[in-house]
MITORTOR-802223 format. One record per residue (C-alpha): x, y, z; residue in one letter. Coordinates in steps of 0.05 Angstrom, whole numbers, always signed. Example, Ala and Ser with C-alpha at 12.3 -4.5 7.8 and 13.67 -1.06 7.14 Angstrom:
BEGIN
<vexdo xx="+246" yy="-90" zz="+156" aa="a"/>
<vexdo xx="+273" yy="-21" zz="+143" aa="s"/>
//
This chain:
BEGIN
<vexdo xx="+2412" yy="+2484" zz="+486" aa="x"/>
<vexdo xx="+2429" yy="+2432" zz="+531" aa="x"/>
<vexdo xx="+2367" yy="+2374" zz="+528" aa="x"/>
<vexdo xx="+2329" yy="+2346" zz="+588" aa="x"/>
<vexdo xx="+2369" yy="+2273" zz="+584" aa="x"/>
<vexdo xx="+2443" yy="+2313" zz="+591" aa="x"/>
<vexdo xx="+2409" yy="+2356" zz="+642" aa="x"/>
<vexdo xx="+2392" yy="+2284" zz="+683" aa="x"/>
<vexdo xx="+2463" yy="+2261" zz="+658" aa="x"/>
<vexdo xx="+2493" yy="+2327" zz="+693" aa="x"/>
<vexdo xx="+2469" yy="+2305" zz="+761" aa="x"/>
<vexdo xx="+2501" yy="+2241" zz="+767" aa="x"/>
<vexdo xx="+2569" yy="+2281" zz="+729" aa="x"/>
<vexdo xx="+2565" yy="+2322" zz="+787" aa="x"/>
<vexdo xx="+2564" yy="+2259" zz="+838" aa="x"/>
<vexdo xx="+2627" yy="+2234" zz="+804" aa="x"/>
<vexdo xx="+2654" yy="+2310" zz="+810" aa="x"/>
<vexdo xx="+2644" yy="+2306" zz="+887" aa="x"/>
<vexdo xx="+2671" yy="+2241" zz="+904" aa="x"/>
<vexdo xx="+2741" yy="+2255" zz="+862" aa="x"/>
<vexdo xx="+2743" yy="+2315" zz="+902" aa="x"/>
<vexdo xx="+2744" yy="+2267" zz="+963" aa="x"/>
<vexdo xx="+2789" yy="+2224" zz="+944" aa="x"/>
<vexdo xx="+2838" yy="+2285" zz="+933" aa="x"/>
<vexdo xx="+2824" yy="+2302" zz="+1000" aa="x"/>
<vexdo xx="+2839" yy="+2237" zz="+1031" aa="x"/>
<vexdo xx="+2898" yy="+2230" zz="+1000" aa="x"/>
<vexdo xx="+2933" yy="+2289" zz="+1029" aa="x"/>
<vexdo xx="+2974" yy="+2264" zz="+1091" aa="x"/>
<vexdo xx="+2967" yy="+2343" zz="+1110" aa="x"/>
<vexdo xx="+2895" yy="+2339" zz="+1127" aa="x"/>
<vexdo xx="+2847" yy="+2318" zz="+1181" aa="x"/>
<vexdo xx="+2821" yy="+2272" zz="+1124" aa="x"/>
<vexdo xx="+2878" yy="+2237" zz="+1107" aa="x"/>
<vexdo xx="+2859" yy="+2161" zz="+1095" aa="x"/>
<vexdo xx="+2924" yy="+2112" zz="+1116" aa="x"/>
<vexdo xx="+2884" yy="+2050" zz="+1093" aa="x"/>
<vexdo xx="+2849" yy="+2069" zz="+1034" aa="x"/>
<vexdo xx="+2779" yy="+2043" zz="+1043" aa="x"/>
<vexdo xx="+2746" yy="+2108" zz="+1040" aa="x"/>
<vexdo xx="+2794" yy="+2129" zz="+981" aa="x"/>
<vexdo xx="+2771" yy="+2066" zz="+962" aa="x"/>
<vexdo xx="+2689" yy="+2079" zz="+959" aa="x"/>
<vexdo xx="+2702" yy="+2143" zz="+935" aa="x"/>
<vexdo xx="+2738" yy="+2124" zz="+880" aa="x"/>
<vexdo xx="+2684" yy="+2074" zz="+857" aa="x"/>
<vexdo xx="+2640" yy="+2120" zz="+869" aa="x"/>
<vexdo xx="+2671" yy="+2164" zz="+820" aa="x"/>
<vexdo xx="+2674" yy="+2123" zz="+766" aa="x"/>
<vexdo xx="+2597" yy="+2084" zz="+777" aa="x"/>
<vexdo xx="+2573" yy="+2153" zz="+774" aa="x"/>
<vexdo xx="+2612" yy="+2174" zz="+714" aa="x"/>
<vexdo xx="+2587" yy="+2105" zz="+677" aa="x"/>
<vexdo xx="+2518" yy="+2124" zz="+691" aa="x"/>
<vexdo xx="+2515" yy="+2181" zz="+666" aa="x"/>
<vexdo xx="+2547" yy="+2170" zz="+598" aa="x"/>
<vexdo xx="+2497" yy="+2108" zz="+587" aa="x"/>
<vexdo xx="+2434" yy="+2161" zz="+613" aa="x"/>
<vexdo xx="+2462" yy="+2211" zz="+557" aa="x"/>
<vexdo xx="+2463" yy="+2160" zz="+510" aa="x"/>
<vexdo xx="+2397" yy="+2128" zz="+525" aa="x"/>
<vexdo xx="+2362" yy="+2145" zz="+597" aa="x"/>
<vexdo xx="+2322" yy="+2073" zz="+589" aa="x"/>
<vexdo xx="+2389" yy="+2028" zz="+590" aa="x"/>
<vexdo xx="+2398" yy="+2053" zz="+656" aa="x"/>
<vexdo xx="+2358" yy="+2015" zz="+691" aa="x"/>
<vexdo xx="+2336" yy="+1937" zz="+681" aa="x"/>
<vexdo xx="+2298" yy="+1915" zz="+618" aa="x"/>
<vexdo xx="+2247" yy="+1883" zz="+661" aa="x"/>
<vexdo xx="+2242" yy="+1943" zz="+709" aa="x"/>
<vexdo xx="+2214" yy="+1987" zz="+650" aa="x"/>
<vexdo xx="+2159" yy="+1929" zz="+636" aa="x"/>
<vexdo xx="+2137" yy="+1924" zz="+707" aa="x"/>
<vexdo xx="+2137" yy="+1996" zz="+716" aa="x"/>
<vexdo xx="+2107" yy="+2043" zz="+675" aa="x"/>
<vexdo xx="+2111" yy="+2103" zz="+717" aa="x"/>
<vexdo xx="+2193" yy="+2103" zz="+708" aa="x"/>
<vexdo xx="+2183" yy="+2081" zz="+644" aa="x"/>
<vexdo xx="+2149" yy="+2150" zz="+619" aa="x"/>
<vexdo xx="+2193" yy="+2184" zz="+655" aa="x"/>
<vexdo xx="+2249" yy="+2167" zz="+614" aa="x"/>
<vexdo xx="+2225" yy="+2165" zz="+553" aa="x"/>
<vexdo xx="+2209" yy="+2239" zz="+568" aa="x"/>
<vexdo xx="+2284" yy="+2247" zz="+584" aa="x"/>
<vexdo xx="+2297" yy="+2215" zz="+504" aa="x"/>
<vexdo xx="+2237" yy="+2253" zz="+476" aa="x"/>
<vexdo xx="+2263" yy="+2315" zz="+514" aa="x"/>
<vexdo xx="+2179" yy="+2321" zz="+527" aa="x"/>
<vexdo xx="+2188" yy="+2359" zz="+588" aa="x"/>
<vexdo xx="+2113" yy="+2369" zz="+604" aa="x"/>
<vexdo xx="+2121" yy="+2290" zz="+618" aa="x"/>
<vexdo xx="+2176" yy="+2296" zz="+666" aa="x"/>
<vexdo xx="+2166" yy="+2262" zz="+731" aa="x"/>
<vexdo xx="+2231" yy="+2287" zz="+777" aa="x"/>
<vexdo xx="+2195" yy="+2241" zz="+840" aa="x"/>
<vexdo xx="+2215" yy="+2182" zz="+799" aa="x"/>
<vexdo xx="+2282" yy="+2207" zz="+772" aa="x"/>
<vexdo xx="+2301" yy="+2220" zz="+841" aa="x"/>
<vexdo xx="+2286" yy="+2142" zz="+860" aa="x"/>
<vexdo xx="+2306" yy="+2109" zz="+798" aa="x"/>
<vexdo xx="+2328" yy="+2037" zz="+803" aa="x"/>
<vexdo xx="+2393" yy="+2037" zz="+763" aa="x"/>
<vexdo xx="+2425" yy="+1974" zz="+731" aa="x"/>
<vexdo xx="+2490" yy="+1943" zz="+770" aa="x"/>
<vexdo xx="+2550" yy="+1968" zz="+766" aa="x"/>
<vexdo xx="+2574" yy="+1906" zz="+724" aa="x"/>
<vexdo xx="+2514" yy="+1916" zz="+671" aa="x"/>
<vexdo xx="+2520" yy="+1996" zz="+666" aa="x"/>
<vexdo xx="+2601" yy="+1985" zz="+654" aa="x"/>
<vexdo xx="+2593" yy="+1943" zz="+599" aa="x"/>
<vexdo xx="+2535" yy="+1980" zz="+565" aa="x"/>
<vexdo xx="+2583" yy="+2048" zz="+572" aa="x"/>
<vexdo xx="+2638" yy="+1996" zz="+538" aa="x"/>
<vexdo xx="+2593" yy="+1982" zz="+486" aa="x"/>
<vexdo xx="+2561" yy="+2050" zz="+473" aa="x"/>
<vexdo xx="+2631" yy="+2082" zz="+470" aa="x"/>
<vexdo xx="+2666" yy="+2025" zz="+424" aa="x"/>
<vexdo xx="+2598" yy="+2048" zz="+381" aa="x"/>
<vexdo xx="+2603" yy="+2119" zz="+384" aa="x"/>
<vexdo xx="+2695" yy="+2128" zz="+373" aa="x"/>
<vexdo xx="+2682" yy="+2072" zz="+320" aa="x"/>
<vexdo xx="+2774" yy="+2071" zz="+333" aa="x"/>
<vexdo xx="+2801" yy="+2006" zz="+337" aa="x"/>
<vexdo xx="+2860" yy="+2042" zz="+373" aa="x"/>
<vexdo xx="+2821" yy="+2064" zz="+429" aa="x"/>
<vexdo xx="+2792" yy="+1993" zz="+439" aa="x"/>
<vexdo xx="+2849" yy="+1982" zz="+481" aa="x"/>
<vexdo xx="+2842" yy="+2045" zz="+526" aa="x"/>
<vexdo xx="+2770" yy="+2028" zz="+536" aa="x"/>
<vexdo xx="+2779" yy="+1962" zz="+557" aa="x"/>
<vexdo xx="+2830" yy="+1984" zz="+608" aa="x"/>
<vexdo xx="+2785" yy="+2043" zz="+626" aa="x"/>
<vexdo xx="+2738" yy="+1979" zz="+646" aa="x"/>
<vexdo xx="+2787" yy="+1946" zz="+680" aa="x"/>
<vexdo xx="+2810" yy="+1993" zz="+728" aa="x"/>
<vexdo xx="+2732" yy="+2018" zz="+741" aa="x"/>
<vexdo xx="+2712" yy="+1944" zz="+753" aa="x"/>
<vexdo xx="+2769" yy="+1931" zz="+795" aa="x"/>
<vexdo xx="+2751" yy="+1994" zz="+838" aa="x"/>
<vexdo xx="+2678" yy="+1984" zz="+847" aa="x"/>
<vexdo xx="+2696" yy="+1910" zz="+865" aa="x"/>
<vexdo xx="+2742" yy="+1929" zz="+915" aa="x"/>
<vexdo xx="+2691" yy="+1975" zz="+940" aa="x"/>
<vexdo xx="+2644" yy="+1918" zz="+944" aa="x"/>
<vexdo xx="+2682" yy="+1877" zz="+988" aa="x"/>
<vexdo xx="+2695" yy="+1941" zz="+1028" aa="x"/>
<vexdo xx="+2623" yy="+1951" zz="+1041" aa="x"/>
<vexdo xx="+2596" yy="+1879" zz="+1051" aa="x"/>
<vexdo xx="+2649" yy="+1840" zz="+1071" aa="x"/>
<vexdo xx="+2693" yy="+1902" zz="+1117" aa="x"/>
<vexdo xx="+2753" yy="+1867" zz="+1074" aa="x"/>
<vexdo xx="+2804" yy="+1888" zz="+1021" aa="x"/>
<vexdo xx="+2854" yy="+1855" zz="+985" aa="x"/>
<vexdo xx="+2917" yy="+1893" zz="+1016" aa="x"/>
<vexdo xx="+2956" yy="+1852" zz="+960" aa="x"/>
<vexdo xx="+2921" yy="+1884" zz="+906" aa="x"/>
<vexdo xx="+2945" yy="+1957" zz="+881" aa="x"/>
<vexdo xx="+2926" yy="+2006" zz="+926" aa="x"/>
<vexdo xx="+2854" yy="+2047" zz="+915" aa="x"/>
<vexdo xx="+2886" yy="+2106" zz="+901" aa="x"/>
<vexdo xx="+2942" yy="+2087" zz="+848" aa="x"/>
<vexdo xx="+2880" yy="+2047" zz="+816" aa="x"/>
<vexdo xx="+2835" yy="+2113" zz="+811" aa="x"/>
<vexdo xx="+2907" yy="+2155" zz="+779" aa="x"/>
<vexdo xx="+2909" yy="+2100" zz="+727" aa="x"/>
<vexdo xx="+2836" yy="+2101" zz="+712" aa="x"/>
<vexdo xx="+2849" yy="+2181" zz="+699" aa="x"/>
<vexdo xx="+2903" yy="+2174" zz="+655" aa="x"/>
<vexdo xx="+2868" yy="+2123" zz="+616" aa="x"/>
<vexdo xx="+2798" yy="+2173" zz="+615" aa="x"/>
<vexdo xx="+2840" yy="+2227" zz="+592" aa="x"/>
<vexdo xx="+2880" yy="+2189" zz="+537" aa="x"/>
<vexdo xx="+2809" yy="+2174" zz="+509" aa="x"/>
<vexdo xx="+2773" yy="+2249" zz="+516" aa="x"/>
<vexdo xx="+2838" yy="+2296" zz="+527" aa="x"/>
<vexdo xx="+2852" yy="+2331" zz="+583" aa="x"/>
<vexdo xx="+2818" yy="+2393" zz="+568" aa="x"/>
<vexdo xx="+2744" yy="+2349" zz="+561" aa="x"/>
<vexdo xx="+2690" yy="+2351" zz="+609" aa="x"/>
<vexdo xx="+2703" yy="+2281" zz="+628" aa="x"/>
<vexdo xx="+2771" yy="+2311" zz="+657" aa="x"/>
<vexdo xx="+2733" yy="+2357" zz="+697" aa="x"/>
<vexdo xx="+2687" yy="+2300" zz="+728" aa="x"/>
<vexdo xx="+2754" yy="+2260" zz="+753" aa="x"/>
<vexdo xx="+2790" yy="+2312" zz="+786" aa="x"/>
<vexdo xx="+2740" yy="+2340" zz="+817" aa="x"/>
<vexdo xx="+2737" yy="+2410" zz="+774" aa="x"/>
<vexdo xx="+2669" yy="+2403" zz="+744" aa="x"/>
<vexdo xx="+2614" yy="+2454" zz="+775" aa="x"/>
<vexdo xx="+2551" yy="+2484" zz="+749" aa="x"/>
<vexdo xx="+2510" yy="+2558" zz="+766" aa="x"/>
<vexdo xx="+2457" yy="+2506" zz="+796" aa="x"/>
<vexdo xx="+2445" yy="+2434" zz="+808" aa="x"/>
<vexdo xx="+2430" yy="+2392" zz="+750" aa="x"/>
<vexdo xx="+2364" yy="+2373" zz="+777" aa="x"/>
<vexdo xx="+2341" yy="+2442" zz="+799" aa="x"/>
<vexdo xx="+2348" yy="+2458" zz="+731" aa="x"/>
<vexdo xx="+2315" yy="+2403" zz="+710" aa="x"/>
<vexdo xx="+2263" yy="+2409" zz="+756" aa="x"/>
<vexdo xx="+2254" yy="+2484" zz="+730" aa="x"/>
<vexdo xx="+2245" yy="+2463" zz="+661" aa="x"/>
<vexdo xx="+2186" yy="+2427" zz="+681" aa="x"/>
<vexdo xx="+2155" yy="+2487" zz="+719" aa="x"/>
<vexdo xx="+2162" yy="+2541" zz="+661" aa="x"/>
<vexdo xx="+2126" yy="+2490" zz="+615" aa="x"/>
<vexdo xx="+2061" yy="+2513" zz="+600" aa="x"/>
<vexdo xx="+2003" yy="+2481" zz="+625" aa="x"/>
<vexdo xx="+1937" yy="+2460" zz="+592" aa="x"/>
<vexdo xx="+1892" yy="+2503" zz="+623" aa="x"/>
<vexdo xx="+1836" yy="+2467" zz="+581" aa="x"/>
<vexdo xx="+1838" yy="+2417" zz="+640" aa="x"/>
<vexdo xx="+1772" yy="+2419" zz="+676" aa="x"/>
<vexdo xx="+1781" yy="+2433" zz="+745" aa="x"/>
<vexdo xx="+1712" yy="+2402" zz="+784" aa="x"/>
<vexdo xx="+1694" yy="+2385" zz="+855" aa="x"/>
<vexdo xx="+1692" yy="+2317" zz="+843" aa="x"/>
<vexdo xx="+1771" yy="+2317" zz="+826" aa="x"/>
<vexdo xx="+1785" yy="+2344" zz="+895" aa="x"/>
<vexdo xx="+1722" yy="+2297" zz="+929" aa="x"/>
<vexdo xx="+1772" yy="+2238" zz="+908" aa="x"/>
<vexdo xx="+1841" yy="+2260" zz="+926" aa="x"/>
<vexdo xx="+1800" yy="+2277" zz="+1000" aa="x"/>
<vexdo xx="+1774" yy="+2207" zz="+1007" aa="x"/>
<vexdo xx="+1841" yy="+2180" zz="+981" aa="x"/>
<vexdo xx="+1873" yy="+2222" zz="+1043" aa="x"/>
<vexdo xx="+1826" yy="+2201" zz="+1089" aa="x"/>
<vexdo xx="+1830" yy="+2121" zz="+1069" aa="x"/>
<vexdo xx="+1898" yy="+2126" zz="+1074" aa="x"/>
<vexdo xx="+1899" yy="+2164" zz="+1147" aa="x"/>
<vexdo xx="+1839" yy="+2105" zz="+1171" aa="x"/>
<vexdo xx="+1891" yy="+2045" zz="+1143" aa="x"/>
<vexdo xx="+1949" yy="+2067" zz="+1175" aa="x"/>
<vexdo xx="+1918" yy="+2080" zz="+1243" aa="x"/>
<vexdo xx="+1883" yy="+2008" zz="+1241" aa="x"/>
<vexdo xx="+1957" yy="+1984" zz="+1234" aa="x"/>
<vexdo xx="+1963" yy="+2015" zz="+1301" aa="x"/>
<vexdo xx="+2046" yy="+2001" zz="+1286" aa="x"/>
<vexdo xx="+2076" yy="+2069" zz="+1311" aa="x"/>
<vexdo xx="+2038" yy="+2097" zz="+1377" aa="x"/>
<vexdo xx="+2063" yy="+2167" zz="+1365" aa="x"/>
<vexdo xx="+2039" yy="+2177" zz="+1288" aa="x"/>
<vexdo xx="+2006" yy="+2237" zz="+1266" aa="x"/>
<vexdo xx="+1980" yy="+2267" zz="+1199" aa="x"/>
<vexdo xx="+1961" yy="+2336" zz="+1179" aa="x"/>
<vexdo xx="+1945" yy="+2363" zz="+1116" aa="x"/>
<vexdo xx="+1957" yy="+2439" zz="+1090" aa="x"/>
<vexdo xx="+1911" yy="+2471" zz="+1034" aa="x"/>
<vexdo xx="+1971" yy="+2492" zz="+992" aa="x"/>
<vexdo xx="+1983" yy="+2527" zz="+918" aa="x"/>
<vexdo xx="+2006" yy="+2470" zz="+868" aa="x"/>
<vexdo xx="+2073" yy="+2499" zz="+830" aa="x"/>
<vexdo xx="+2054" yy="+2477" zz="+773" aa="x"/>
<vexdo xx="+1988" yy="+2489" zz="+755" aa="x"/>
<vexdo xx="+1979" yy="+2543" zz="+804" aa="x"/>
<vexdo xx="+1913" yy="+2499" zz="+833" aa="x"/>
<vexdo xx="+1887" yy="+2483" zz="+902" aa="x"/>
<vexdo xx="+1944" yy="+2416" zz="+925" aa="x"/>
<vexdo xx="+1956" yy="+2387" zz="+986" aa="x"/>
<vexdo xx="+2007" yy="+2380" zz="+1030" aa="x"/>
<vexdo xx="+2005" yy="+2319" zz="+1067" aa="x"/>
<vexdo xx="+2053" yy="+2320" zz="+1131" aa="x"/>
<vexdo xx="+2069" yy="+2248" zz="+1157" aa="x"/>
<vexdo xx="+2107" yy="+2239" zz="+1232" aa="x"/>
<vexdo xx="+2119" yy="+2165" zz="+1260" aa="x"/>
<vexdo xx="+2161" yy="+2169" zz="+1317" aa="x"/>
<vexdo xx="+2199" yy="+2211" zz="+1352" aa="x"/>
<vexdo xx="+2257" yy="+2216" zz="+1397" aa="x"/>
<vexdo xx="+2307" yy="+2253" zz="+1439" aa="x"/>
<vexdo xx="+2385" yy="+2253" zz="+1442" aa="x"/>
<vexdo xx="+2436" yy="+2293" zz="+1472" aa="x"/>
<vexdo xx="+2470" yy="+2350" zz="+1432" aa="x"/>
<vexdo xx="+2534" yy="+2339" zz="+1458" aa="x"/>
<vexdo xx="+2558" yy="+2306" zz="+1524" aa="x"/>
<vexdo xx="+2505" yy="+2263" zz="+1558" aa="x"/>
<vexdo xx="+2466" yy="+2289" zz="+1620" aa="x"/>
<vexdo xx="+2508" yy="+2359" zz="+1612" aa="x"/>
<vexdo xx="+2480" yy="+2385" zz="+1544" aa="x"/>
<vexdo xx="+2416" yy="+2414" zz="+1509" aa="x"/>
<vexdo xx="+2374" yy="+2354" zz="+1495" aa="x"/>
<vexdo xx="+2346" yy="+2357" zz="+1427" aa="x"/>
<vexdo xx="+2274" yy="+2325" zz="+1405" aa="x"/>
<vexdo xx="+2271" yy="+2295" zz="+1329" aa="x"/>
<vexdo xx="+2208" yy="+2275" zz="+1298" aa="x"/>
<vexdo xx="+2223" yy="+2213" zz="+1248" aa="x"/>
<vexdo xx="+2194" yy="+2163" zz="+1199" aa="x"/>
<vexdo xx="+2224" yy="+2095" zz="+1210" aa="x"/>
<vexdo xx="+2181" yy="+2060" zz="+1155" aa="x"/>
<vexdo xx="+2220" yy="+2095" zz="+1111" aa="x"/>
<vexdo xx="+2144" yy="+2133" zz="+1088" aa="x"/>
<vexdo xx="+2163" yy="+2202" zz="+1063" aa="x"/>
<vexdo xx="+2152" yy="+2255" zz="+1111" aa="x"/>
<vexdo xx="+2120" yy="+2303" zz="+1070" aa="x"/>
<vexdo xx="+2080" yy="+2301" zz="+1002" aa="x"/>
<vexdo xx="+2046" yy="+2353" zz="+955" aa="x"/>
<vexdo xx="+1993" yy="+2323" zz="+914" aa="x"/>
<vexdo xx="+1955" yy="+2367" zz="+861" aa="x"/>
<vexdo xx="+1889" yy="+2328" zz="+839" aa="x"/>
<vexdo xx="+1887" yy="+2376" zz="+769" aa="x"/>
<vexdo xx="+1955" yy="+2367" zz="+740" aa="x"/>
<vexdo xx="+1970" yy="+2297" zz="+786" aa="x"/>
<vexdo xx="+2036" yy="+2321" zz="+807" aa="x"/>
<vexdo xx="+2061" yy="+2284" zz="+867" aa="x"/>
<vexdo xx="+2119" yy="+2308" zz="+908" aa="x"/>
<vexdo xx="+2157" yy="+2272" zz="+963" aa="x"/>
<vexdo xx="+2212" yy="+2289" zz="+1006" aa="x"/>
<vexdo xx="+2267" yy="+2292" zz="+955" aa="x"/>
<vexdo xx="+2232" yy="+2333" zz="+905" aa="x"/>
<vexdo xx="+2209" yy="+2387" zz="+958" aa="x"/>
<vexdo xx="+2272" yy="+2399" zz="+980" aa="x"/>
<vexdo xx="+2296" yy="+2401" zz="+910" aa="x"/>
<vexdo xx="+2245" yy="+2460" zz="+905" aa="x"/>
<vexdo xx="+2273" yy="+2503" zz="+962" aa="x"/>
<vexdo xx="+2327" yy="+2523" zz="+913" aa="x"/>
<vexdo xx="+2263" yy="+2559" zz="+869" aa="x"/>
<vexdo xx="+2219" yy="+2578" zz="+915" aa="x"/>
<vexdo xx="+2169" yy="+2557" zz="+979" aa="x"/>
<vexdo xx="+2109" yy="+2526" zz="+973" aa="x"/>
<vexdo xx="+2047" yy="+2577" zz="+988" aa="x"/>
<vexdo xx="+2006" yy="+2546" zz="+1041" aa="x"/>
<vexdo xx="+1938" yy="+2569" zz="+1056" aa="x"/>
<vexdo xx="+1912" yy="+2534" zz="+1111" aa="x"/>
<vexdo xx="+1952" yy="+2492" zz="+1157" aa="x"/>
<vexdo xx="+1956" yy="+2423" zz="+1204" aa="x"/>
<vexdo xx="+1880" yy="+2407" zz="+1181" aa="x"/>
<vexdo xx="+1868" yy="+2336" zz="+1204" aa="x"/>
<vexdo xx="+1845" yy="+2289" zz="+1150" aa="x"/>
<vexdo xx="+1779" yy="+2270" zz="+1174" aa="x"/>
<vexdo xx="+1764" yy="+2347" zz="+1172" aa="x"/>
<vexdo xx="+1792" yy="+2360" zz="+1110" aa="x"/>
<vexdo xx="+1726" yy="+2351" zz="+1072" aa="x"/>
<vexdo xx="+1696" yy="+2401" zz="+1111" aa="x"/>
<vexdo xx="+1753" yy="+2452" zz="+1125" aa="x"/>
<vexdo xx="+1760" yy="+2450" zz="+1044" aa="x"/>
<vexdo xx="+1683" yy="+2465" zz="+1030" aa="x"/>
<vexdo xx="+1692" yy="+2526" zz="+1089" aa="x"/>
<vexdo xx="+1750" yy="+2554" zz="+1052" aa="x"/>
<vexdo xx="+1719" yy="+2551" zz="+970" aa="x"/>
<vexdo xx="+1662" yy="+2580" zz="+1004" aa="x"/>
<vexdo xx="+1695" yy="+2641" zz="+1029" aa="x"/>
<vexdo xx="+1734" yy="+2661" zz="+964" aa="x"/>
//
């Protein structure tokens, strides 16, 4: 049975699945896609093999993912994966697996170095690992400068002859029938996204119904709404915000939640030529805030943007009463319990 931290692994094997499928793409002269100078092959590429790193330290350990001093200063990623390594998967939090602050690429290379020297315990693939570094640290590099600098060195070997090198090199170490074959050309698929089925683990857990459910538990969550609504209208930052909340059915524990729907801005543009097309209007956050999140006061699950689309693939979240503004949603609350 395949254990929550290879599940979490899976996603990011699937990232390096999609962007050697890209760089396939753009290297076919045939296609639309076809990239003459390389710096897309070029991201791509890096992209492949950061992603592939990651997830090999993650199914090693999840906690050398991310910085030593992250996991001390934040405890909310730190049980998160620790339930990954536990495979605890009542203690899964996906809205912090989702947003995970993951080592550099420089670090992450040289802990997958170390973890695989470890684990082949072969002096004669030493070597092949070592080049397998080289090539994936010349790559990302290259990929750096393409990103923050708009530069590459053209005297260097080309992005793509780099990223065929880096295969050969993979495959000399795992064979070309492995899974890691699969993640660098681009062959690698799965029935469902990793973290759907991760995220469905966590759902058929059972849940401790011994957990007393009292008014109090919602009072707070209601005041926490409504505190946060007064703040950010005191700011008086984005002139056309507006908050509603929905009385909604948590997933989980199958409890009253709510659904808290955030809007900061919002804007028009054209759908195609300007003056002489349908003019569309888009509703926006620019703080970055998530535009909607499901909060459950019983089992304290907290879901944001990410996460709720994630659940679309399962199912819909059951909502009972709608756009209920957060000063009323004291009242509107007690009205509903009261006609049960």
């Amino acid at each position: 049975m395949t254990t929550l931290k290879e599940l979490y692994a899976a996603h990011f094997y699937e990232a390096a699945s999609y962007h050697a499928q890209r760089v396939k793409l753009l290297q076919n002269p045939n296609l639309r896609e076809y990239d003459e100078d390389g710096y897309e092959t070029c991201t791509h590429a890096a992209m492949c093999a950061e992603m592939f790193i990651t997830g090999k330290v993650i199914e090693h350990n999840p906690s050398d993912a991310v910085p030593s001093k992250s996991l001390r200063t934040r405890n909310r990623e730190s049980i998160a994966l620790s339930a990954l390594q536990d495979n605890d998967v009542n203690k899964v939090d996906i809205n912090a697996l989702v947003s995970l602050q993951m080592c550099g690429a420089a670090e992450m290379l040289k802990k997958y170095i170390d973890i695989e020297k470890e684990h082949f315990k072969n002096d004669n693939l030493g070597e092949t690992l070592n080049s397998i570094r080289h090539y994936a640290k010349l790559l990302i590099d290259e990929r750096n400068d393409v990103l923050h600098r708009h530069y590459m060195h053209t005297q260097s070997i080309r992005p793509a002859t780099a990223f065929s090198y880096l295969c050969q090199y993979v495959d000399a170490v795992y064979g070309d029938n492995s899974m890691e074959h699969q993640y660098f050309t681009g062959t690698y698929s799965r029935d469902s996204s990793a973290l759907t089925e991760l995220l469905e683990h966590y759902l058929s857990a059972a849940f401790d119904k011994s957990v007393t459910v009292s008014h109090n538990t919602y009072r707070k969550q209601i005041r926490r709404i409504a505190r946060s609504y007064t703040k950010l209208m005191q700011r008086k930052q984005y002139p056309h915000i507006s908050v509603f909340v929905d009385i909604a059915i948590c997933p989980k524990c199958h409890n009253h939640a709510f659904l808290i729907k955030r809007t900061e801005a919002i804007a028009t543009y054209w759908t195609g030529e300007p003056n002489n097309s349908v003019s569309v209007l888009e509703l926006f956050n620019p703080s970055g805030e998530s535009e909607e999140t499901l909060r459950c006061p019983v089992c304290r699950l907290e879901w944001k943007d990410d996460v709720l689309r994630l659940y679309q693939d399962i199912g819909k979240i059951k909502c009972i009463k709608s756009d209920i503004h957060p000063n009323d949603l004291g009242h509107e609350f007690r009205s509903y319990l009261a006609c049960m």
